[in-house]
C-alpha positions in Angstrom: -103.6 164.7 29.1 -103.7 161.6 27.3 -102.6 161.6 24.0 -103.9 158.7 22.7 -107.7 159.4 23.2 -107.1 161.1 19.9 -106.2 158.3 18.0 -108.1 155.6 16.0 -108.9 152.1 17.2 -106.9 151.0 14.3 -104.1 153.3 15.2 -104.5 152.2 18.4 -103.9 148.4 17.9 -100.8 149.3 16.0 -99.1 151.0 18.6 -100.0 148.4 21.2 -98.6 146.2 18.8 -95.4 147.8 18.8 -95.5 148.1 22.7 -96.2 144.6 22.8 -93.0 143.3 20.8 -91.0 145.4 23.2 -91.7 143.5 26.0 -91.2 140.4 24.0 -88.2 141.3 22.7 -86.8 142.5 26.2 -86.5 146.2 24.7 -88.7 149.4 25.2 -90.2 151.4 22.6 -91.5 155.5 22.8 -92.9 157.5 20.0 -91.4 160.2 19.6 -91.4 163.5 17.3 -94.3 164.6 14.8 -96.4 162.1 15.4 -96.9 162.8 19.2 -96.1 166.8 18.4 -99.5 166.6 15.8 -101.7 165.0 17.7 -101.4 168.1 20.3 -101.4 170.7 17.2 -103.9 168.3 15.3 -102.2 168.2 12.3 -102.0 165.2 9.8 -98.6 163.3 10.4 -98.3 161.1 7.7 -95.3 159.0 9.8 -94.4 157.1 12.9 -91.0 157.5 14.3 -90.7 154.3 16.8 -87.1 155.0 19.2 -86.2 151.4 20.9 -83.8 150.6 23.1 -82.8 147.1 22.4 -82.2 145.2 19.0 -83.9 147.2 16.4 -83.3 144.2 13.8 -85.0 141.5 16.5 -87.5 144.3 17.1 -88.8 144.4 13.4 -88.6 140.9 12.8 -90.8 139.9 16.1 -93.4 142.8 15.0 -93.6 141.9 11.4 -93.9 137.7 12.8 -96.4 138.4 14.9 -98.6 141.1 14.3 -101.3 139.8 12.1 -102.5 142.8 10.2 -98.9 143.8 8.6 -99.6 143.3 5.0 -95.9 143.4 4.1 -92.8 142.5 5.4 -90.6 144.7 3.5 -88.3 146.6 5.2 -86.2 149.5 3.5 -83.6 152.2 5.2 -83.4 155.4 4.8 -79.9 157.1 7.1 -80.5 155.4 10.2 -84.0 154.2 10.1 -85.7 150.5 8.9 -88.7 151.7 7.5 -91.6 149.1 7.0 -95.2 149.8 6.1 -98.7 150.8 7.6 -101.2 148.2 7.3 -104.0 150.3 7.5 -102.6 152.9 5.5 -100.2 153.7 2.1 -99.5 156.9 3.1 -98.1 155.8 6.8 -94.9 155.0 7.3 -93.7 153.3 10.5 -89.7 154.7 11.0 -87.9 152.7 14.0 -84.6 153.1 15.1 -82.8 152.2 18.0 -82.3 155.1 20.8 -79.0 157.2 20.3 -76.0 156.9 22.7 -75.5 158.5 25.9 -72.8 161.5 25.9 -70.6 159.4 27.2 -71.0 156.1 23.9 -72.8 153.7 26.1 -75.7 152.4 25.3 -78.9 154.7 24.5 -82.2 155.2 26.3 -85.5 157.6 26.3 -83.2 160.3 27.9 -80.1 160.2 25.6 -82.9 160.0 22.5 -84.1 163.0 24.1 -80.9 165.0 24.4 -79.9 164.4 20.9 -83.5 166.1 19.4 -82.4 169.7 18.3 -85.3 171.2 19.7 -87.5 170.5 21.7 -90.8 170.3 19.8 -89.2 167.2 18.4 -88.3 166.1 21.7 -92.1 165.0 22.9 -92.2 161.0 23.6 -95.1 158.9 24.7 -94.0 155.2 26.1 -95.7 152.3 24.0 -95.2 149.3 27.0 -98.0 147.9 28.5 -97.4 149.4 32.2 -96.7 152.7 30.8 -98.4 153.0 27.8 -99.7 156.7 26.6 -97.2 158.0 29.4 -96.0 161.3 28.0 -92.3 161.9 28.5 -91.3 165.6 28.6 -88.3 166.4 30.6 -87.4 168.8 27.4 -90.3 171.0 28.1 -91.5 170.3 24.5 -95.9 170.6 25.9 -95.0 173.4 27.0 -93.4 175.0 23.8 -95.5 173.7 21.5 -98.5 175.1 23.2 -96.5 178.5 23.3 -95.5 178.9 19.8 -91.5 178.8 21.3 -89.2 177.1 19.5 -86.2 176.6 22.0 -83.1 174.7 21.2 -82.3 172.3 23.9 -79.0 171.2 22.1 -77.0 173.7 21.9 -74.2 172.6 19.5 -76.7 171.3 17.1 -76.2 173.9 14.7 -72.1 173.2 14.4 -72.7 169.8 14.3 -76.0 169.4 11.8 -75.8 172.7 9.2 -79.4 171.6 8.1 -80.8 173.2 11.2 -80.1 176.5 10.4 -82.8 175.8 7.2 -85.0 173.6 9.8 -85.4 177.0 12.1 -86.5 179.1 9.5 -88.6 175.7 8.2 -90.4 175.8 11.4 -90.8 178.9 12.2 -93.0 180.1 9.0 -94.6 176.1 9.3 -95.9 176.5 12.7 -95.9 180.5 13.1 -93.6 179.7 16.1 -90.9 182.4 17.8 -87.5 181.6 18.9 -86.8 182.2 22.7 -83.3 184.6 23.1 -81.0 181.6 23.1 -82.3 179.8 20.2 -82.4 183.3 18.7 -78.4 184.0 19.1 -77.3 180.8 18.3 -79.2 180.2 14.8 -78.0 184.3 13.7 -74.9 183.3 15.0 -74.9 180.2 12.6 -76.1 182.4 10.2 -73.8 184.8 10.1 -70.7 182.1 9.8 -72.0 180.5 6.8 -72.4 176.9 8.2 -75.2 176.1 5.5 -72.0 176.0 3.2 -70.6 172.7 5.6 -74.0 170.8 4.5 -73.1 168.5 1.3 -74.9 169.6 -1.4 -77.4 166.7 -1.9 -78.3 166.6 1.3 -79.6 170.6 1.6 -80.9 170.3 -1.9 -82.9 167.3 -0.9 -84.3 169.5 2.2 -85.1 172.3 0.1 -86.9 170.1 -1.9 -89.1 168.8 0.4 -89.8 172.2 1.7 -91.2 173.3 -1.4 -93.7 170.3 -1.4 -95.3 171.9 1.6 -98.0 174.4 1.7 -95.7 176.8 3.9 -92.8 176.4 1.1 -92.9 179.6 -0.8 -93.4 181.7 2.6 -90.3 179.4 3.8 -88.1 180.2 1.0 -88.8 184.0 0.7 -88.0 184.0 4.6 -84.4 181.9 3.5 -83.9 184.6 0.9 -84.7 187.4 3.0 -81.9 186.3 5.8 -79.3 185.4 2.8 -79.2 181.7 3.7 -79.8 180.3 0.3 
């Protein structure tokens, strides 16, 4: 399957783009997340989260240099992402942000991005360089859930270490009419039942909850929240 038959020519250009200033920047870049995860579902994805290895600040400036459509060179942040602009689109955001570190603090790749995804639905990643590009990477087994309706944990502390997730599974789970598999299943009652939404600072989980109400699956998310006495 290649994903990218899917996409726009102007789409199209843009991820070359990116794939481009990889190789001239001595980096490699993936997308990986919603954006490869919709076009499989063919749902609207609004942003593009761009994982590099490499200098993410070089990166951005190369791109920005050198691309010729990018209307605008401002760059913003948001936690650990530079965010800059769409050219073709308003609405389309383009998130980059350099690949997490391996277990061990060294420096990150494809496969530590990978491993530090909670589940692995967000875990899909296509390769944007030249020789690769469209490759899907998928050692998670994220195809295969998504296709499923599973949604499967691959990290299995992430609910200790990231309270938010316990809201993301019921999030999910209404959004996508997905089912948990039996581990995923333990682990996020489990979370549940020891209260760990109350370790997520307030702003943060109201700011989620916010956002969840925007979307059309927000009132049936909520009443689920309700239901399980999360919120």
């Amino acid at each position: 399957m290649h994903l990218f038959s899917k996409l726009s020519g102007e789409i199209l250009s843009l991820l070359r783009a990116l794939g481009d200033t990889a190789e001239s920047t001595n980096s490699f870049a993936y997308i990986i997340g919603d954006f490869p995860r919709s076009l499989i579902i063919n749902e609207d994805c609004s942003d593009i989260e761009v994982t590099v290895t490499g200098n993410t600040g070089l990166f951005i400036d190369h791109f920005l240099q050198n691309y010729i459509p990018a209307k605008s060179k401002k760059i913003s942040q948001k936690e650990r992402f530079k965010i800059i602009q769409s050219p073709y689109s308003q609405d389309m955001n383009i998130h980059i942000a350099q690949t997490r570190k391996n277990e061990h603090g060294g420096a990150g790749n494809i496969n530590s991005e990978i491993i530090s995804r909670g589940f692995s639905i967000d875990a899909l990643a296509v390769s944007l360089t030249s020789r690769e590009f469209g490759t899907i990477i998928d050692f998670a087994g994220a195809t295969r859930d998504i296709n499923a309706g599973i949604l499967r944990v691959i990290n299995k502390d992430i609910y200790s270490r990231v309270p938010l997730m316990i809201i993301k599974t019921a999030y999910y789970l209404v959004k996508y009419n997905l089912a948990t598999d039996p581990v995923t299943d333990a682990l996020w009652l489990r979370a549940i039942k020891g209260n760990g939404i109350k370790n997520c600072p307030v702003k943060e989980l109201n700011a989620f909850i916010d956002n969840i109400k925007k979307d059309k699956c927000g009132r049936d998310t909520i009443k689920l929240l309700k239901q399980l006495k999360i919120l």
